[in-house]
TORKOL-4160 file (C-alpha; in steps of 0.2 Angstrom, whole numbers, padded with zeros to 4 digits, m for minus):
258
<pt num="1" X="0900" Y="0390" Z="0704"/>
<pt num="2" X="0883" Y="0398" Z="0708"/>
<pt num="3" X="0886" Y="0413" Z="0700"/>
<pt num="4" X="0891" Y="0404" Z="0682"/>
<pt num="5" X="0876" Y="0393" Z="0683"/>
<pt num="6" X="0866" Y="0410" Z="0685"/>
<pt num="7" X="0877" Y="0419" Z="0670"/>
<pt num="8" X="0874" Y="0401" Z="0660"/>
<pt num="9" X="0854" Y="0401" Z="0662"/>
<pt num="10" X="0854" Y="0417" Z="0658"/>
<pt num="11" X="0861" Y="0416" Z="0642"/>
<pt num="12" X="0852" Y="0400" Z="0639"/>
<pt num="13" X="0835" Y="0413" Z="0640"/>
<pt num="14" X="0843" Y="0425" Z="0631"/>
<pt num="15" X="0846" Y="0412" Z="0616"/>
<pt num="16" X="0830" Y="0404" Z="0619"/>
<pt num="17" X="0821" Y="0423" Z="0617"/>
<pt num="18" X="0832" Y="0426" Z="0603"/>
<pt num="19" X="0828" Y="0409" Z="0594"/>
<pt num="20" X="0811" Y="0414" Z="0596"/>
<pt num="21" X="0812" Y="0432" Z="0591"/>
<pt num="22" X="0822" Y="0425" Z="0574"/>
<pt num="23" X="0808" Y="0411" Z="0572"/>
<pt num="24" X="0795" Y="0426" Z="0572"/>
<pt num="25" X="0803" Y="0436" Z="0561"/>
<pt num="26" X="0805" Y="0424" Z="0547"/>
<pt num="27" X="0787" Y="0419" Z="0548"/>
<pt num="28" X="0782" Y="0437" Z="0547"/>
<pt num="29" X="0793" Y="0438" Z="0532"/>
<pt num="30" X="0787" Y="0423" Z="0525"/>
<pt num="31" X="0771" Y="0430" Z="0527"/>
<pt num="32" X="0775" Y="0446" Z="0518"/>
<pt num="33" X="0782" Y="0439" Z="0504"/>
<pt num="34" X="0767" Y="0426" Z="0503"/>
<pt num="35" X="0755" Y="0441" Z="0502"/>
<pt num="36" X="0765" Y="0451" Z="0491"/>
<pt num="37" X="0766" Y="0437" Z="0477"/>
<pt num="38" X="0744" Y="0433" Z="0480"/>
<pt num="39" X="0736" Y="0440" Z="0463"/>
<pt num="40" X="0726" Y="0453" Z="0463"/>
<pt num="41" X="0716" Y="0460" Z="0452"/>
<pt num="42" X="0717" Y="0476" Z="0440"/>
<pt num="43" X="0713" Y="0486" Z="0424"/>
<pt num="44" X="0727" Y="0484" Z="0413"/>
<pt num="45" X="0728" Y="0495" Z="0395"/>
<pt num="46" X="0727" Y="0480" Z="0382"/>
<pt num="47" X="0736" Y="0494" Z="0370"/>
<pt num="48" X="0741" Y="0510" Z="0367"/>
<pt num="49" X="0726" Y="0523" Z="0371"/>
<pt num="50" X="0727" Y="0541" Z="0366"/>
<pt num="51" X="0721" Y="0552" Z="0377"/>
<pt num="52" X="0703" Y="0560" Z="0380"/>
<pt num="53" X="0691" Y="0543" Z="0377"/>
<pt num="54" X="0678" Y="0541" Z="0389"/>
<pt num="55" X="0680" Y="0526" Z="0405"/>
<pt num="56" X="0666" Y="0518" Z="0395"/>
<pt num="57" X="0671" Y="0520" Z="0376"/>
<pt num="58" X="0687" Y="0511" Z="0383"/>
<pt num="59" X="0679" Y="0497" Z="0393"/>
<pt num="60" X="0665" Y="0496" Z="0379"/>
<pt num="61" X="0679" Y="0493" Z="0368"/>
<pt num="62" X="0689" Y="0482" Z="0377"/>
<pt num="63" X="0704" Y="0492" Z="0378"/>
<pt num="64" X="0705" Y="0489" Z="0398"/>
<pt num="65" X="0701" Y="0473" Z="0405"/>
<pt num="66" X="0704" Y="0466" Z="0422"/>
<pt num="67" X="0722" Y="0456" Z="0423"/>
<pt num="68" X="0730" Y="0445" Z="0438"/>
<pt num="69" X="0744" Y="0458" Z="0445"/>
<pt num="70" X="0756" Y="0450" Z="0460"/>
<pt num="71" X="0752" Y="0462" Z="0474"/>
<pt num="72" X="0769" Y="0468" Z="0475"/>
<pt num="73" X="0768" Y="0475" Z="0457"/>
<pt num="74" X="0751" Y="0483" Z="0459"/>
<pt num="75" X="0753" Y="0501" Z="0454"/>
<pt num="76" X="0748" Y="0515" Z="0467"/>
<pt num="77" X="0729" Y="0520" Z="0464"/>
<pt num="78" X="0729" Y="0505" Z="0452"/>
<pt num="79" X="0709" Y="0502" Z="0448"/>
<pt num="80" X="0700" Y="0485" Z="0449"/>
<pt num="81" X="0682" Y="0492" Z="0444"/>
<pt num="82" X="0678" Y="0502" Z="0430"/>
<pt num="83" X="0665" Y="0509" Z="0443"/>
<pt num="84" X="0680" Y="0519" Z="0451"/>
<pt num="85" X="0681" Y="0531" Z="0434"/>
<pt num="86" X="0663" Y="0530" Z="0428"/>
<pt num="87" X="0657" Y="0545" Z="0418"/>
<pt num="88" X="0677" Y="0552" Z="0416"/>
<pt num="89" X="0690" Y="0553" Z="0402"/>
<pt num="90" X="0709" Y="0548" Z="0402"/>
<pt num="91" X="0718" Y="0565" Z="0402"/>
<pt num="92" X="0735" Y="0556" Z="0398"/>
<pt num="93" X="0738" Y="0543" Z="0386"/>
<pt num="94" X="0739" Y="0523" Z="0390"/>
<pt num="95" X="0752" Y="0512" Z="0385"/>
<pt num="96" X="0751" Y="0494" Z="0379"/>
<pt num="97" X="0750" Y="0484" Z="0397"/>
<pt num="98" X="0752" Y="0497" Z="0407"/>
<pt num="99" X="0739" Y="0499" Z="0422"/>
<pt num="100" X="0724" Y="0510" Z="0424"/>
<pt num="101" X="0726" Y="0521" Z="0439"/>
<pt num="102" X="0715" Y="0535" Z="0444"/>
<pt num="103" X="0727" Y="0549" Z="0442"/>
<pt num="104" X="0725" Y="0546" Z="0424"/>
<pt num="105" X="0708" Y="0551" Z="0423"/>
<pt num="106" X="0698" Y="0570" Z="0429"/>
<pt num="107" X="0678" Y="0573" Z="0426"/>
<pt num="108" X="0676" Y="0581" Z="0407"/>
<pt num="109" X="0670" Y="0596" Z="0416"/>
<pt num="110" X="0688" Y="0599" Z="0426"/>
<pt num="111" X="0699" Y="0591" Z="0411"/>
<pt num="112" X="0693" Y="0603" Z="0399"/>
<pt num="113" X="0684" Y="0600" Z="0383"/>
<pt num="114" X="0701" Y="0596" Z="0372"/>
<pt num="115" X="0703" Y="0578" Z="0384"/>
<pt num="116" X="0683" Y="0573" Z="0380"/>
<pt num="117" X="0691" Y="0573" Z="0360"/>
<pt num="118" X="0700" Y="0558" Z="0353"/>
<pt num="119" X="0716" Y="0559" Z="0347"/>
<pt num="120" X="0714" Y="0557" Z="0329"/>
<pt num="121" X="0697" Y="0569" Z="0329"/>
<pt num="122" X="0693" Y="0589" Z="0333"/>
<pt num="123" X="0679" Y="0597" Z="0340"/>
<pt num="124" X="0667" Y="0607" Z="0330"/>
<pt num="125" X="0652" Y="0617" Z="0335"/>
<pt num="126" X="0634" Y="0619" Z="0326"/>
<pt num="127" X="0620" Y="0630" Z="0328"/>
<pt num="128" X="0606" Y="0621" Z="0335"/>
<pt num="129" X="0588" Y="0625" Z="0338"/>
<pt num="130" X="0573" Y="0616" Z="0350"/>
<pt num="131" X="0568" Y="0606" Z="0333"/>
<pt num="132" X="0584" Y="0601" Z="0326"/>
<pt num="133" X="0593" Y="0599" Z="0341"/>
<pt num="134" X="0581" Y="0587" Z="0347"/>
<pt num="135" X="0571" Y="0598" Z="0361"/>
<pt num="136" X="0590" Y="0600" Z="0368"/>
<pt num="137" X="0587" Y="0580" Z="0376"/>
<pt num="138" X="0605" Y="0576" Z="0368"/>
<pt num="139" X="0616" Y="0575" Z="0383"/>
<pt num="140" X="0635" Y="0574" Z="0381"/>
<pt num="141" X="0641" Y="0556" Z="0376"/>
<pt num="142" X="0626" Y="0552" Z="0367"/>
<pt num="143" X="0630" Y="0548" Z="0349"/>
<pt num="144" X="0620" Y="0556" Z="0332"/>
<pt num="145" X="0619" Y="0554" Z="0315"/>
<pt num="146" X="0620" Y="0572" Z="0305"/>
<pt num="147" X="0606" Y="0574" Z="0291"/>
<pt num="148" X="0608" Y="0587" Z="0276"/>
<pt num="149" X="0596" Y="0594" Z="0265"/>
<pt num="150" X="0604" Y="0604" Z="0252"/>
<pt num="151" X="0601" Y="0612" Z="0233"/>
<pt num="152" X="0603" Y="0595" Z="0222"/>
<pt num="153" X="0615" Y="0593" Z="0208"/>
<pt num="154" X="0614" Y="0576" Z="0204"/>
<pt num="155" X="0614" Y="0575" Z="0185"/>
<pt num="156" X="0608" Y="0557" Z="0187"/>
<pt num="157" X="0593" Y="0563" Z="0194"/>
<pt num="158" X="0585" Y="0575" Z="0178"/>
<pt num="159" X="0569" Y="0575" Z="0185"/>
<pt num="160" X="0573" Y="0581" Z="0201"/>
<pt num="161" X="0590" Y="0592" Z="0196"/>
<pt num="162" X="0588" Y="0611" Z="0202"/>
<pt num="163" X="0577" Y="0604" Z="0217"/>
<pt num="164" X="0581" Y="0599" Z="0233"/>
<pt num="165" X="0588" Y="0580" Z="0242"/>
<pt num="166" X="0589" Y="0577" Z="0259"/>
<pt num="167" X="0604" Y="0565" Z="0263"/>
<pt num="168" X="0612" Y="0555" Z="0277"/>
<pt num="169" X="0629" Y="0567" Z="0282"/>
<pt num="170" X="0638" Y="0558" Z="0295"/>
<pt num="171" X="0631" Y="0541" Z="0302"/>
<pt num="172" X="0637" Y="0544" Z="0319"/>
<pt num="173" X="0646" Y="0555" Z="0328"/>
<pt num="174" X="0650" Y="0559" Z="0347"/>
<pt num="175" X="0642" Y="0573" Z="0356"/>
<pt num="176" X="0657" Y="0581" Z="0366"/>
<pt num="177" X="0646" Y="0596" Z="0372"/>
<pt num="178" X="0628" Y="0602" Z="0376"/>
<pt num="179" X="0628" Y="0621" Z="0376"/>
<pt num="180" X="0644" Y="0625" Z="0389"/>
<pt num="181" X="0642" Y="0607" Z="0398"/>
<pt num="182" X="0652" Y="0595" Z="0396"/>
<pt num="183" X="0645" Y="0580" Z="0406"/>
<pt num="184" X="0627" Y="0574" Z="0404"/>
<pt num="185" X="0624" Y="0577" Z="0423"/>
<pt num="186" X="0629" Y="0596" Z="0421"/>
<pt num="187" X="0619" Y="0598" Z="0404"/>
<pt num="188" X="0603" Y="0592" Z="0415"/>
<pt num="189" X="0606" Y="0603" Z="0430"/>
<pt num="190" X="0608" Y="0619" Z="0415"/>
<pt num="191" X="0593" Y="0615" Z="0406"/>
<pt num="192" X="0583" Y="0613" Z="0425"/>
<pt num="193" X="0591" Y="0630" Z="0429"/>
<pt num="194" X="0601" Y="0625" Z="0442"/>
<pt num="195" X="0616" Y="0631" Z="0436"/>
<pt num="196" X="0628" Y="0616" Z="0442"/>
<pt num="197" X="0642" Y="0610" Z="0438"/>
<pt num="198" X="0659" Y="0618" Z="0433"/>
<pt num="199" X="0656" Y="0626" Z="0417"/>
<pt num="200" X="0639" Y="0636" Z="0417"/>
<pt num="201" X="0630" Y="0637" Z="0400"/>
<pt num="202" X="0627" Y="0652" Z="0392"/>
<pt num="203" X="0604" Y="0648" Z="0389"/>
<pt num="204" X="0591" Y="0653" Z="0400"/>
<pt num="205" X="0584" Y="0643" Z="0415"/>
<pt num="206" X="0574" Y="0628" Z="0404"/>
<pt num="207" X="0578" Y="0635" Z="0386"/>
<pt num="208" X="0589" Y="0621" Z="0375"/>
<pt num="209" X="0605" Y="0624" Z="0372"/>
<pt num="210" X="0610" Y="0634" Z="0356"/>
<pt num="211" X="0626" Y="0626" Z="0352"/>
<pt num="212" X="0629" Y="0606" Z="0349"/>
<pt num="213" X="0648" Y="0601" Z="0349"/>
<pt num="214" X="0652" Y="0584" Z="0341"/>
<pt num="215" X="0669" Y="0575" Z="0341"/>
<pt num="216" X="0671" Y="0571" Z="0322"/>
<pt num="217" X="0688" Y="0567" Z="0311"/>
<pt num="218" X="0693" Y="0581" Z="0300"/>
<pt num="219" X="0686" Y="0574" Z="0284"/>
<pt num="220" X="0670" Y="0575" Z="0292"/>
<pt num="221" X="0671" Y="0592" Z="0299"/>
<pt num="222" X="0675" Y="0597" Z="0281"/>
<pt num="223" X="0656" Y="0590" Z="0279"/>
<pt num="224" X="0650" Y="0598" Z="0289"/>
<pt num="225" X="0654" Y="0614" Z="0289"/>
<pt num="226" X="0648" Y="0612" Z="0272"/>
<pt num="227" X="0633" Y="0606" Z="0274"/>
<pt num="228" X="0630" Y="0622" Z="0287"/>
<pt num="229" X="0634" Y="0635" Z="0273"/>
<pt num="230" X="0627" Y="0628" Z="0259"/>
<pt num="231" X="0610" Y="0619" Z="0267"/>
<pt num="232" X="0602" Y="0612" Z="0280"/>
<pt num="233" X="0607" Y="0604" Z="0295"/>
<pt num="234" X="0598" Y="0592" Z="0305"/>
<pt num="235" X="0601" Y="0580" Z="0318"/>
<pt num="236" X="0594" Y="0563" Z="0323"/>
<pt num="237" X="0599" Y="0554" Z="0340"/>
<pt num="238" X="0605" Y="0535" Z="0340"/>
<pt num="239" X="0602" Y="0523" Z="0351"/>
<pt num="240" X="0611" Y="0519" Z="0365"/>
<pt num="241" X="0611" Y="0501" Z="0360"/>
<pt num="242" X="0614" Y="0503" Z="0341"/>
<pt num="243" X="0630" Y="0493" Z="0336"/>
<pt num="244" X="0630" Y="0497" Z="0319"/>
<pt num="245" X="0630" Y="0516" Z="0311"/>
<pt num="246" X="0610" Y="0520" Z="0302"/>
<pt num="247" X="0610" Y="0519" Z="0281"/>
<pt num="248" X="0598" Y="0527" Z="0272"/>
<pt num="249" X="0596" Y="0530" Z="0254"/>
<pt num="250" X="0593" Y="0548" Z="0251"/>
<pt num="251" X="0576" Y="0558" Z="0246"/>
<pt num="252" X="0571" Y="0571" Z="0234"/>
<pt num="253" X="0554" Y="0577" Z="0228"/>
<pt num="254" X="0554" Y="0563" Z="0216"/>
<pt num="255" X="0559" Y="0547" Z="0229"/>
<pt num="256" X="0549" Y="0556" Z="0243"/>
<pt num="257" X="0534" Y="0544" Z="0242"/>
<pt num="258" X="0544" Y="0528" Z="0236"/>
């Protein structure tokens, strides 16, 4: 008899530990599953993004905004701060509510200049010198407007026709590349002679770059390459708060004053 009692109380603990065990188990799952479906926070694509635009054009744009994702469907490396890609370009493209993970995105100077150019855009170089490129202050990212002054041939304009007229090119266009930098830190440490970054530009130590590449769509390379064979180039820099592209009217010899 004592030796059943002693076989039943210990199978009484071991049910009781069991129970217990069990009861744990199900809470932690519980728990799991509880934390899993908790919201969190991400930057979800609100379409599809071709690659090479800049972390800021696409939160400036509102092509990213932060969306409520259930933990357990946040993707790995999966961003809920623009600050996590500042100053770095998508390198693949985005689809419609897909989200933004940092693999995604490299710094323009280890992506390669072709990722800093919009899908439906190319690159193009001009000559620039310390006066027309702006004392070589342009840093990559900014944005310009393109002035032209060329022979005029207006033959609305009799008393000026043979003379020349100096007119707005391009309103705006991105600058995708200051010398050989391709990010604004890297164009800063090249012009102070530091030598920085991952591409080296080809100027002297505190001598402004020679070369300006602008992101631009092909109509608009076809002005400019243009106005660079047949005239004058100049360019102007916009403000980093300008919402709206500049207008200007045009001037020649007769308008000059007006």
């Amino acid at each position: 008899m004592r030796a059943k009692a002693i076989v039943i109380v210990i199978a009484l603990v071991l049910a009781g530990v069991a129970t217990v065990l069990a009861v744990d188990y199900i809470n932690s799952a519980r728990s799991e599953v509880a934390a899993s479906s908790e919201p969190v926070e991400v930057l979800v694509a609100q379409e599809d993004i071709p690659r090479g635009l800049s972390a800021e054009e696409l939160v400036a744009g509102g092509m990213i905004l932060l969306e409520e994702v259930p933990q357990r469907y946040v993707a790995a490396d999966a961003i809920s701060s623009a600050r996590a890609i500042e100053g770095q370009v998508l390198n693949t493209p985005l689809s419609k509510g897909e989200q933004v993970t940092t693999a995604r995105f490299s710094l323009p100077s280890a992506a390669g200049l072709a990722y800093s150019v919009p899908g439906d855009q190319v690159a193009i170089a001009i000559p620039v010198d310390e006066v027309r490129g702006i004392s070589g202050m342009v840093r990559p990212g900014d944005r310009v407007a393109v002035f032209v002054t060329i022979e005029n041939a207006d033959g609305d304009d009799e008393e000026n026709e043979g003379g020349k007229v100096t007119r707005l090119l391009l309103p705006e266009a991105r600058v995708v590349a200051m010398g050989a930098a391709l990010t604004a830190e890297t164009a800063t440490q090249d012009a102070e002679g530091d030598g920085g970054g991952a591409l080296v530009s080809s100027n002297t130590p505190n001598e402004a770059p020679s070369v300006m590449t602008l992101a631009v769509s092909p109509a608009d390379a076809e002005k400019l390459i243009f106005g660079e064979e047949v005239g004058s180039v100049w360019i102007t820099l916009l403000p980093a708060t300008a919402e709206t592209p500049p207008e200007a009217p045009g001037r020649s010899l007769t308008t000059l004053f007006e």
